[in-house]
N, C-alpha and C positions, 0 to 999 in steps of 0.2 A: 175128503178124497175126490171132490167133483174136479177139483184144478189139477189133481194128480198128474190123470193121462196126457193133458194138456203139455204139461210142463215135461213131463219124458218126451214126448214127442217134440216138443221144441230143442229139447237136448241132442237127441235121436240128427233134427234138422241139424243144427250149428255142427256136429261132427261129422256130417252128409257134403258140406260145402269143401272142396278140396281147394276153395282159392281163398280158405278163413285161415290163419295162421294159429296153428294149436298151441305155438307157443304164448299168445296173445288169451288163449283161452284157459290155458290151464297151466299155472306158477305151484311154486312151491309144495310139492304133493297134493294138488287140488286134485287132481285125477284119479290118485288112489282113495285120498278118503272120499270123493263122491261115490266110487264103485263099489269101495268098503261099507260105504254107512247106507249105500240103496241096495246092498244083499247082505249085509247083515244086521241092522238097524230095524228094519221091516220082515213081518215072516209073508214072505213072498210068494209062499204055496196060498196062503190065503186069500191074495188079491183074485181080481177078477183077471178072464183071459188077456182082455187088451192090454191091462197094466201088464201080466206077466211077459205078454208078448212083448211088451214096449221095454220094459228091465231088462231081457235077455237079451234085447235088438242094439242097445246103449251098451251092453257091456261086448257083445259081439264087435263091433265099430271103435269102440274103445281100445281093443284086444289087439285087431287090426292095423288101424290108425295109430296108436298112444303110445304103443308097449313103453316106448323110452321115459313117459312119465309115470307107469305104473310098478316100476320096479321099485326097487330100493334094496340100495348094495347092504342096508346094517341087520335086515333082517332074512334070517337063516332058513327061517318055516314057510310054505308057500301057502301064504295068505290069501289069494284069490281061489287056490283050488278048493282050497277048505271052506271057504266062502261060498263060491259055486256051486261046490257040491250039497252045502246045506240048501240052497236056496233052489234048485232043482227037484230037491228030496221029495219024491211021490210026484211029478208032472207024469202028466198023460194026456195033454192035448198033443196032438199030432204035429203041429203046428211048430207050436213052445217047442217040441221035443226034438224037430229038425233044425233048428236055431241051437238048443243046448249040445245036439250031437257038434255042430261047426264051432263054439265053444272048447268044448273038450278038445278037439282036432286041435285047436292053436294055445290052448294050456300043455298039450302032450308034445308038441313042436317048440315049446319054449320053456325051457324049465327054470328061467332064471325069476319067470314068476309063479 
């Protein structure tokens, strides 16, 4: 886990850059399953604060930024929220917890995810 925070934070950068072309970064459902398999893949209550902060911060930008690559028209069930909501389950850093609130905010404004 030492390269962990590392590499969210480099993730975090590339979708920070508004002059990188998201379409050059993220093909074929790459989007969805990096968001899918880093909040549901990992139990995420268990990392430490920077990773959590840095998971919620990736998928906050994500949300944001990407929405057009994290849909997907064949499935029915909203897969991020159910995600989300596991991967939030029990936060109390103050912190994490006003990043998951602006989360929720752009899950509840977009229901196609």
């Amino acid at each position: 886990w030492e390269s962990a925070l590392a590499c969210i934070r480099g993730i975090a950068a590339l979708l920070k850059r508004k002059s990188y072309s998201k379409e050059a970064l993220f093909t074929d459902g790459f989007a969805r399953t990096l968001l899918s398999g880093v909040l549901t893949k990992h139990n995420v209550n268990e990392l430490t604060q920077a990773l959590r902060s840095g998971v919620f911060e990736v998928t906050r930008i994500m949300m944001t930024d990407c929405v057009a690559f994290l849909q997907d028209g064949s499935a029915s069930d909203m897969w991020l929220a159910s995600a989300f909501a596991g991967a939030m389950n029990g936060e109390k850093d103050p912190r994490c917890l006003l990043v998951c609130l602006d989360i929720v905010t752009l899950i509840l404004k977009n229901p196609v995810l």
